[in-house]
C-alpha positions as CSV (number, residue, x, y, z in Angstrom):
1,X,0.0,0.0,0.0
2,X,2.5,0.9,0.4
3,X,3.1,3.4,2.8
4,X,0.4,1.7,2.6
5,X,3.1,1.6,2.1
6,X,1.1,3.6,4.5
7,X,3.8,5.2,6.7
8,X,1.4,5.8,9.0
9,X,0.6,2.9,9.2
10,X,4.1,1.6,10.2
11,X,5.0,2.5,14.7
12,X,7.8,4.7,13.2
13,X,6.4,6.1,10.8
14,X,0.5,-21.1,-10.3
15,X,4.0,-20.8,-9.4
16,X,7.0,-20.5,-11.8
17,X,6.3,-18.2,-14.2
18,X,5.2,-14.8,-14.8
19,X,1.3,-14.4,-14.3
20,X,0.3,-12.0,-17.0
21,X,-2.5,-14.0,-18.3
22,X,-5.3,-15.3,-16.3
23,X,-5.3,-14.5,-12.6
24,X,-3.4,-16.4,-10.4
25,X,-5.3,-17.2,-7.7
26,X,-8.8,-17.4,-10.2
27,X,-6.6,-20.2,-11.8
28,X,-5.5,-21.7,-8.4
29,X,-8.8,-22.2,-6.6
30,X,-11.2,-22.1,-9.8
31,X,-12.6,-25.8,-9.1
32,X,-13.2,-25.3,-5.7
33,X,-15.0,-21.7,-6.0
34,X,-16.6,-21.8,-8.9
35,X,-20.5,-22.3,-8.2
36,X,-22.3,-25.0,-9.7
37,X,-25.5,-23.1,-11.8
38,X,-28.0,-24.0,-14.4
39,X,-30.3,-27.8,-13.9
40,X,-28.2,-29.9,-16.6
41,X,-31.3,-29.1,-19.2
42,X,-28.6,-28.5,-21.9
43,X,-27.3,-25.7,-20.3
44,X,-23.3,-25.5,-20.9
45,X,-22.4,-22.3,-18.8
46,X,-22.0,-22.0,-15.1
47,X,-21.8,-19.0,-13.5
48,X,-18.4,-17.6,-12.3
49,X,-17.5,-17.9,-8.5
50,X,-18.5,-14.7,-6.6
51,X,-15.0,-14.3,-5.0
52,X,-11.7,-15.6,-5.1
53,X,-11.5,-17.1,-1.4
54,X,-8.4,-14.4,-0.8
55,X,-6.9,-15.4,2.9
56,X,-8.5,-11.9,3.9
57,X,-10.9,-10.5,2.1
58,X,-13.0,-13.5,0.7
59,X,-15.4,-12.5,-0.9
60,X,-13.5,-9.8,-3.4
61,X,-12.6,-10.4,-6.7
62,X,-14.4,-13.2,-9.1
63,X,-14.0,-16.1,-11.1
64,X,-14.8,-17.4,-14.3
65,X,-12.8,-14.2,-16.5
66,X,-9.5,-12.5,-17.0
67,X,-9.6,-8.8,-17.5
68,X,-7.5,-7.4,-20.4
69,X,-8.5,-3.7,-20.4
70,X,-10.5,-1.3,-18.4
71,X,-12.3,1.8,-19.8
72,X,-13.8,4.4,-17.8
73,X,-15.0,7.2,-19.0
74,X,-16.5,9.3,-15.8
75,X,-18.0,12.5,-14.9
76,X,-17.5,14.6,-11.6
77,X,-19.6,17.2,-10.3
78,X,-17.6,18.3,-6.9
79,X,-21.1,20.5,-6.0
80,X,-22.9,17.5,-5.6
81,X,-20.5,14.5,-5.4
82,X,-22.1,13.1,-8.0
83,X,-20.3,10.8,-10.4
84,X,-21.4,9.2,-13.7
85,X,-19.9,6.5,-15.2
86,X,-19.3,4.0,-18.1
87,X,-17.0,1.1,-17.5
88,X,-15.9,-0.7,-20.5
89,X,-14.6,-4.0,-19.7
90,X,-12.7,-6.2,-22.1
91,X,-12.1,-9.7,-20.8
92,X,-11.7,-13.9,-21.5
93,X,-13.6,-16.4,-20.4
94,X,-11.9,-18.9,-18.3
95,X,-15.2,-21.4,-18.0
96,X,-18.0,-20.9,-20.0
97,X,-20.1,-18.7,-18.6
98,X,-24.0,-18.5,-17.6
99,X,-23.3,-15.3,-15.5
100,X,-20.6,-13.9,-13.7
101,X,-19.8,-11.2,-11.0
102,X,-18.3,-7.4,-10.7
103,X,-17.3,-5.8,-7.0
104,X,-18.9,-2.8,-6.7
105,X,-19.9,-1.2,-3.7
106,X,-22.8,1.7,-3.7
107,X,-23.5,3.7,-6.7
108,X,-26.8,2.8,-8.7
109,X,-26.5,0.7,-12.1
110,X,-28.6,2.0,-14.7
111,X,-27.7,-0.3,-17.2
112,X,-25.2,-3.3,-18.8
113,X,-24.2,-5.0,-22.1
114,X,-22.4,-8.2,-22.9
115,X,-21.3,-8.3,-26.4
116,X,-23.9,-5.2,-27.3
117,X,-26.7,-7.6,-26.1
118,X,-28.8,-6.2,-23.5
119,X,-27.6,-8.3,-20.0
120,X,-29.5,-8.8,-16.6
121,X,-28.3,-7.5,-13.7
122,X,-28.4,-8.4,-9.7
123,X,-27.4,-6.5,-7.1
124,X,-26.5,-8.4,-3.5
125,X,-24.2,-6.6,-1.2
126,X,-21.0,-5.2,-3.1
127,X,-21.5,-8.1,-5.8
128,X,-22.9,-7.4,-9.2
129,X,-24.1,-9.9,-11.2
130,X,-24.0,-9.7,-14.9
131,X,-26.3,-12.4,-16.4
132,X,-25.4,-11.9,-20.8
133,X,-28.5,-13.2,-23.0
134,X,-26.0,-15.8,-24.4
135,X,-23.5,-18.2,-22.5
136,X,-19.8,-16.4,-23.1
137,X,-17.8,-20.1,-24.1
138,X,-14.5,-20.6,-22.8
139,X,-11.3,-19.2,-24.4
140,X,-13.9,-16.3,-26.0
141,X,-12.9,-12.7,-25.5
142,X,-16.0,-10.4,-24.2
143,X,-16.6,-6.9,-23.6
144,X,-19.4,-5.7,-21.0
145,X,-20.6,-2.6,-20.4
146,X,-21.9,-1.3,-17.1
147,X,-23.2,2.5,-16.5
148,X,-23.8,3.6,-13.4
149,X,-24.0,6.8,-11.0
150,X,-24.2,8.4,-7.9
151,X,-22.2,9.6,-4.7
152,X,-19.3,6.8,-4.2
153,X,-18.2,5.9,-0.4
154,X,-15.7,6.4,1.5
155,X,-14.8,3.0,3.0
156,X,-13.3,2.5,6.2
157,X,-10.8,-0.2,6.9
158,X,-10.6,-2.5,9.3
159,X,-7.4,-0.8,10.9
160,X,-9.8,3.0,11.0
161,X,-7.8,4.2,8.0
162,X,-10.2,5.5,4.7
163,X,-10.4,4.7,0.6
164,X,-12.5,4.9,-1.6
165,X,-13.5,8.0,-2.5
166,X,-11.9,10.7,-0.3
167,X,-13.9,14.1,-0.9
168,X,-10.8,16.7,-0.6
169,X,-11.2,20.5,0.0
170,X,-11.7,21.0,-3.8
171,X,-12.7,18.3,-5.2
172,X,-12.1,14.2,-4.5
173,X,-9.4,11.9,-4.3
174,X,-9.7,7.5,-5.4
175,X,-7.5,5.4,-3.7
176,X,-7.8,2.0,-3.6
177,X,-5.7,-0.4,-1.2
178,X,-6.9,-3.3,-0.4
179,X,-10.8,-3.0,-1.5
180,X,-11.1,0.8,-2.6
181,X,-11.6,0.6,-6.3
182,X,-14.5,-0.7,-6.1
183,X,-15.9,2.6,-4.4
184,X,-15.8,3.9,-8.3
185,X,-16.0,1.7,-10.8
186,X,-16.9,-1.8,-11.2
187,X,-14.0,-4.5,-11.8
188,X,-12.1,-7.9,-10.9
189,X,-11.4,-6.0,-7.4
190,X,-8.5,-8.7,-6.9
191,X,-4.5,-8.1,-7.6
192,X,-4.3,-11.4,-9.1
193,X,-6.2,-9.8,-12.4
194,X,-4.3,-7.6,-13.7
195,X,-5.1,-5.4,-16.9
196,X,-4.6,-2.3,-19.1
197,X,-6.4,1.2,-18.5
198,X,-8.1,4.0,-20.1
199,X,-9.5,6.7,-18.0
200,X,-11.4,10.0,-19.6
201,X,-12.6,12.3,-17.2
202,X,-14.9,15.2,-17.2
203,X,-14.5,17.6,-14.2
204,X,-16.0,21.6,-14.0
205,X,-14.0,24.5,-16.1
206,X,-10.6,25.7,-13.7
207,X,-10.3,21.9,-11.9
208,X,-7.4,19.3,-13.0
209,X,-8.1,15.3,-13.5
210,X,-5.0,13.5,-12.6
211,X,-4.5,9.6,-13.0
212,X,-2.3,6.9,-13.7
213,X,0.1,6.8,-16.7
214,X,0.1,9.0,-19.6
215,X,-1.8,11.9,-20.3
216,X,-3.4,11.5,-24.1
217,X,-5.5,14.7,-24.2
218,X,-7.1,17.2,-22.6
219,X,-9.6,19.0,-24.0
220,X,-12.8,21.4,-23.4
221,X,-15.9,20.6,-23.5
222,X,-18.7,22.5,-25.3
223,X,-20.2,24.1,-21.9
224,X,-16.6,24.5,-20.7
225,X,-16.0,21.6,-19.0
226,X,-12.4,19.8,-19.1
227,X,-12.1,16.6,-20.3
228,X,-8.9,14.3,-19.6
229,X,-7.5,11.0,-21.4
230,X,-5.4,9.0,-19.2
231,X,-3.3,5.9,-20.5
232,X,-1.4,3.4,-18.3
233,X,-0.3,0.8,-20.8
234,X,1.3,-1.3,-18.3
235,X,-1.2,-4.1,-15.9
236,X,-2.3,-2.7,-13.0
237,X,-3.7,-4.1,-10.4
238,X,-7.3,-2.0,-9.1
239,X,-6.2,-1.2,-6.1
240,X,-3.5,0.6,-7.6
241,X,-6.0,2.9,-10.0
242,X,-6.4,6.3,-8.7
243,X,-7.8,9.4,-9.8
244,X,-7.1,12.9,-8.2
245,X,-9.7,15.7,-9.3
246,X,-9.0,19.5,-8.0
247,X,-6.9,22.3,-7.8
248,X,-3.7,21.5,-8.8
249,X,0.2,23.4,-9.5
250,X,1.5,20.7,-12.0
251,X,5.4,20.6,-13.4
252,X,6.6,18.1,-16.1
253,X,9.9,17.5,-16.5
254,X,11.7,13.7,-17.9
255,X,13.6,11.1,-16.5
256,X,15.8,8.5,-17.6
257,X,16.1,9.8,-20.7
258,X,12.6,9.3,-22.1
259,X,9.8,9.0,-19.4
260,X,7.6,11.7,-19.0
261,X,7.2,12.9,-15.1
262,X,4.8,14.5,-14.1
263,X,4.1,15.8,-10.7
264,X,1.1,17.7,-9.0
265,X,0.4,19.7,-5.7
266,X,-2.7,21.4,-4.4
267,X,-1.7,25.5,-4.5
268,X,-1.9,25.5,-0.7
269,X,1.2,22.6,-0.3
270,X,2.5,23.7,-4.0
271,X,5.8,25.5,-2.9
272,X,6.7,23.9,0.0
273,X,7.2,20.6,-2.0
274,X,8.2,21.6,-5.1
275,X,12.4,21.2,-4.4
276,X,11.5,17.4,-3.6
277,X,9.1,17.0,-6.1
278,X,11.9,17.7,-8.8
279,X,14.2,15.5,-7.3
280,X,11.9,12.6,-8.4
281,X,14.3,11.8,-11.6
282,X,17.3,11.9,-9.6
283,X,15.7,9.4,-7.4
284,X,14.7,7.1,-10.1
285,X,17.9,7.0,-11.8
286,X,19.7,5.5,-8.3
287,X,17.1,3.1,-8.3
288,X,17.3,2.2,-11.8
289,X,20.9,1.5,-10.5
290,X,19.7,-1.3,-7.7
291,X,16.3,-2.7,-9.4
292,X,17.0,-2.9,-12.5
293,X,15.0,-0.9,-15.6
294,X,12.2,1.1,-15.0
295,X,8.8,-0.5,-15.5
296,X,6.4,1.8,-16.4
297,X,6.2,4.6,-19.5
298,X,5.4,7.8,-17.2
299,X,6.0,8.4,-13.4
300,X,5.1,11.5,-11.2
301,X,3.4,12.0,-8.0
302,X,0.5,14.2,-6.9
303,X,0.8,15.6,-3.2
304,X,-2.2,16.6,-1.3
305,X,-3.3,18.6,2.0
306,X,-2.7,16.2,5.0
307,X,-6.3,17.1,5.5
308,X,-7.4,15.6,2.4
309,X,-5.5,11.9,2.8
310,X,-3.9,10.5,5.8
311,X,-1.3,8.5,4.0
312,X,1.1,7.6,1.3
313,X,0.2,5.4,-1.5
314,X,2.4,3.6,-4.3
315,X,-0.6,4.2,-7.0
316,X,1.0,3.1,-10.0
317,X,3.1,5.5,-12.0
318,X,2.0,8.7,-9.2
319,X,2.1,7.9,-5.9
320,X,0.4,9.9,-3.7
321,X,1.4,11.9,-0.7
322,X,-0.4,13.9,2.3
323,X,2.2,17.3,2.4
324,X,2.9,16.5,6.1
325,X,4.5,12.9,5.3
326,X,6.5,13.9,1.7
327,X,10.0,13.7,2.6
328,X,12.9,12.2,1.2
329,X,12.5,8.7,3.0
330,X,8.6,8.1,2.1
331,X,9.3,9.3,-1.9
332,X,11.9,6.6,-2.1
333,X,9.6,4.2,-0.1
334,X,6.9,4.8,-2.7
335,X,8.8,5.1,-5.7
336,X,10.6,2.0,-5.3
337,X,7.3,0.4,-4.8
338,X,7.3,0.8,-8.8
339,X,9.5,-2.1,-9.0
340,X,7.8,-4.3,-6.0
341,X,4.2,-4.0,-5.5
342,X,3.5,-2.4,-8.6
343,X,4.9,-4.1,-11.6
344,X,5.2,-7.2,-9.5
345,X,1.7,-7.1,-7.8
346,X,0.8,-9.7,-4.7
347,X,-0.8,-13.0,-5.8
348,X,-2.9,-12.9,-2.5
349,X,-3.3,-10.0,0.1
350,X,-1.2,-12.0,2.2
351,X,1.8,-11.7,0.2
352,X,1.8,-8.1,1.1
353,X,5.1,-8.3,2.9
354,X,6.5,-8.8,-0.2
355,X,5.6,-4.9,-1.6
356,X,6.5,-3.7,2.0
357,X,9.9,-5.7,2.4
358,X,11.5,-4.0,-0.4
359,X,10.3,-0.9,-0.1
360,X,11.4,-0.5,3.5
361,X,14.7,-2.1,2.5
362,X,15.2,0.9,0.0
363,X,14.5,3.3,2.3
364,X,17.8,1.7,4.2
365,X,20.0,1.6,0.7
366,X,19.3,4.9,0.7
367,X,20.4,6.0,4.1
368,X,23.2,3.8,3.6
369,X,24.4,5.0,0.2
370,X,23.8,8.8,0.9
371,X,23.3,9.4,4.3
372,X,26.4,7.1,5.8
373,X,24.0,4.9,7.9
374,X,24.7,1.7,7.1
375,X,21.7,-1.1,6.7
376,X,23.4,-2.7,9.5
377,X,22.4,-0.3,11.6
378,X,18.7,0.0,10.0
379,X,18.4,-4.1,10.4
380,X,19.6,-3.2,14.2
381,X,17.2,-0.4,14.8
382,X,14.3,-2.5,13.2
383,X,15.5,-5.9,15.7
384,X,15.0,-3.5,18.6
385,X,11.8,-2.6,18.0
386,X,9.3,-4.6,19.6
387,X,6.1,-4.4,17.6
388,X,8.1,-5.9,14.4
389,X,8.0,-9.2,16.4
390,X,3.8,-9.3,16.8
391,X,3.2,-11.7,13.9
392,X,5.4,-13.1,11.4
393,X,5.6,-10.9,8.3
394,X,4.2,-13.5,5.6
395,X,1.5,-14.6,8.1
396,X,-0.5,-11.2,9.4
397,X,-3.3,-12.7,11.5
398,X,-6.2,-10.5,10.2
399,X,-6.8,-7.9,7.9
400,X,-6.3,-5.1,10.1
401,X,-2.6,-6.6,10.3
402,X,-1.8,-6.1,6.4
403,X,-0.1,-2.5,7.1
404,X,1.2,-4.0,10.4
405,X,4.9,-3.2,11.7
406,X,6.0,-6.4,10.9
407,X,5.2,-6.5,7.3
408,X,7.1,-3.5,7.0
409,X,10.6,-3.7,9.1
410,X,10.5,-7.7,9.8
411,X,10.2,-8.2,5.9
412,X,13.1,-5.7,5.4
413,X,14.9,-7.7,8.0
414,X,14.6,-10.9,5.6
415,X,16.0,-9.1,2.8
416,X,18.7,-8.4,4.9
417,X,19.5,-11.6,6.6
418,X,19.3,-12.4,2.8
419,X,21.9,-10.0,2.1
420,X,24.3,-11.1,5.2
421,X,23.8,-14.8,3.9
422,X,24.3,-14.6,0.3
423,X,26.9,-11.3,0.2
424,X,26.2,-8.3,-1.7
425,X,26.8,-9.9,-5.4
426,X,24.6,-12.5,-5.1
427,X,21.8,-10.1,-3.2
428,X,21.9,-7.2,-5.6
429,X,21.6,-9.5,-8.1
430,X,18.4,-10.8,-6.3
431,X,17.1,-7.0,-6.2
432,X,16.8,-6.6,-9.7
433,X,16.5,-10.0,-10.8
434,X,13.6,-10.4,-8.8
435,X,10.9,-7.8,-10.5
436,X,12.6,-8.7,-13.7
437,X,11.8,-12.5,-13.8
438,X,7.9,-11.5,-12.8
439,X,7.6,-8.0,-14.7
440,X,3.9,-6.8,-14.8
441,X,2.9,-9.8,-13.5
442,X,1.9,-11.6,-9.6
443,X,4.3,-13.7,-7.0
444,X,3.6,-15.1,-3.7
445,X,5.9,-15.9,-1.1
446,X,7.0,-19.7,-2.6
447,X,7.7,-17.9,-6.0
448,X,10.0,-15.6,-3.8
449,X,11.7,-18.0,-1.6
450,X,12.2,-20.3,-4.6
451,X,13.6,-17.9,-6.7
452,X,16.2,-16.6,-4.1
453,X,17.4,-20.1,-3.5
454,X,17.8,-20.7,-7.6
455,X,20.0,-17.8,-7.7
456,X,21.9,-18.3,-4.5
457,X,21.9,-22.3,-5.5
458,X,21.4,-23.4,-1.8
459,X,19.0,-24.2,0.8
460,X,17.6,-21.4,3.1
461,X,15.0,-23.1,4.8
462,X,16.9,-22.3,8.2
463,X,17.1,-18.5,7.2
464,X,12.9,-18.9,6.4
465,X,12.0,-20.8,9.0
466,X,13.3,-18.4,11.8
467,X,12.8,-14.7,9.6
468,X,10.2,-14.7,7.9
469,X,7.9,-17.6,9.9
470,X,8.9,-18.0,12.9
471,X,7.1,-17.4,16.3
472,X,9.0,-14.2,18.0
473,X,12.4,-12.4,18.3
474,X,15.7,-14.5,17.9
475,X,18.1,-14.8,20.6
476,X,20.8,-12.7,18.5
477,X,20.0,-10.4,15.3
């Protein structure tokens, strides 16, 4: 999250191969989630499971499909809060399908399509069903249309933190980690499905429409309106979609020799974070150094009032920032997210520790390479500290333990024991090896621990069983 990597959320502060296609975990518990449907009267389809059994949320995401592209084209009035929408979904069929489910919490659907076929639609909690006139057979490619409107929620976590849709002092803010996304438009709500995404967005005359990737066009409307075209040609994951709608002092600038950066502020937080702000390609190129080559084709990062969001989040290619918590530490924390969390997205929620690990652990490269702190005394710092021993960090106990101390420092304590193990060679080799081999795709924690032990060429079940699983602090760091 990543800080979600939430830094406020921290006390101080299917296997083998890259999982582009199909989701992961759809394709690893498909025959036990799927529902059985129809009477056997001749009817092929089935519908699609109505969540992907996730270790801690369930019920989100849904079986049956993999989502290709995403399409929104949306409408903000900040007056009212009302939003309109049109998502455009593009998707295969993993089963052949009778019916199958979108998350989407509030908002009223007015309408959908399968194929340009009127479809039936059923409401039941935050699960949508989509029932098309015609089965969709397996292997087929579909497109479904849903429109929709209303006032989105705010959702509030299970740890008291807020997603969704954040209403800000000029206009609204969309972040989505874990569940959020589905506050605003309707989806595969689960990292596992990754896709590509096009958002348009229509705002009142004098406000700004920021969101993920690049910008395509922006335009006026006939009754002065703006309209924006947003392209991140990359897989996302949903919970990494956001869109930022206000007031906003925006720079561009390029880094790494051809990716377009831009950055955004509200006025009120504008100058006081515009020095750091244009550090951003500096900081990519060191990274670019340790992780290997930039994923995406744009990067940025908007910064808001600390009264409009209460943490930092990785969204993909712009993080955002509260003012209060942009600093040099968070930016690389969220930045380097890019790499681990981003293009390498969590198979399961659980794998979390996997985004936080190495984000945490480049906030201690950092201080180590340009602050003359060594990650020793980072690993030493984090052993210290009490609440990193709660829970082991690929094994939160609830929900509310995703954004846990543990996940955060304990992880980075992994990678380090990994580093101390293995030596440097063999562990920066690891750092950008690691989102390379799974680029734009999912992992889990086996994919990880494998993969270090095929590099290293050894056995680390010792260093696993006491660092990353095991029950409380060890005698010596």
């Amino acid at each position: 999250m990543n800080t979600r990597s939430r830094r406020s959320r921290r006390s101080d502060s299917s296997r083998r191969g890259v999982r582009t296609g199909a989701p992961a975990l759809a394709l690893a518990l498909l025959a036990a989630a799927c529902t059985a449907g129809g009477d056997g009267g001749g009817v092929r389809g089935t519908p699609g499971a109505a969540g992907l059994r996730d270790p801690y949320f369930p019920k989100l995401g849904n079986g049956g499909y993999d989502v290709s592209r995403y399409a929104l084209t949306l409408s903000y009035d900040p007056a009212t809060g009302r939003l309109d929408g049109r998502a455009e979904i593009t998707a295969k069929a993993t089963q052949d399908l009778s019916a199958f489910n979108l998350d989407l919490a509030g908002l009223t659907v007015r309408g959908a399509t399968v194929g340009g076929a009127p479809a039936a639609v059923n409401r039941a909690g935050n699960e949508l069903t989509v029932r098309p006139r015609e089965d969709v057979d397996k292997g087929s490619e579909f497109r479904t249309v849903v429109t929709y409107d209303g006032v989105p929620e705010t959702i509030t976590d299970s740890d008291g933190s807020e997603e969704g849709w954040l209403k800000t002092a000029d206009g609204a803010l969309a972040l989505g980690e874990p569940v959020g996304s589905m506050a605003w438009f309707p989806g595969n709500h689960h990292p596992s499905d990754k896709a590509v995404y096009d958002i348009t967005v229509t705002v009142p005359a004098g406000l700004k429409a920021l969101s993920n990737g690049v910008l395509n066009a922006e335009r006026k409307t006939a009754d002065g309106r703006t309209t924006s075209v947003w392209h991140a040609a990359e897989p996302m994951a949903s919970y990494l979609a956001t869109l930022a709608i206000g007031r906003y002092d925006t720079t561009t600038t390029t880094a790494l020799g051809k990716v377009p950066v831009l950055t955004a502020a509200d006025p009120v937080v504008a100058a006081q974070t515009a020095a750091l702000r244009a550090r951003i390609p500096e900081l990519l190129e060191w990274q670019t150094e340790n992780f290997g080559p930039y994923p995406f084709a744009a990067a940025g990062a908007i910064v808001e009032r600390d009264d409009d969001v209460g943490y930092a989040l990785e969204t993909q290619t712009r993080p955002v920032f509260p003012a209060g918590s942009f600093d040099t530490t968070t930016l690389v924390h969220e930045l380097a997210h890019q790499w681990y969390g981003d293009s390498v997205s969590p198979a399961t929620w659980k794998d979390m520790w996997l985004n936080e690990s190495f984000a945490t652990y480049a906030e201690w490269l950092y201080k180590e390479d340009f602050e003359h702190f060594p990650a020793q005394k980072s690993f030493e710092t984090a052993f210290a500290n009490d609440a990193a021993w709660a829970f082991p960090p690929a094994e939160p106990p609830a929900a509310e333990d995703l954004f846990g101390v543990p996940v955060y420092q304990r992880g980075a304590m992994v990678l380090h024991k990994v580093r101390q193990t293995l030596g440097d060679d063999v562990f920066y080799e690891i750092l950008a090896g690691w989102p390379a081999k799974y680029r734009h795709g999912t992992a889990d924690t086996e994919d990880f621990t494998e993969y270090v032990e095929s590099v290293a060429d050894r056995d680390l079940s010792e260093l696993w069983d006491v660092w990353l699983y095991g029950d409380g602090r060890p005698e010596k760091p």
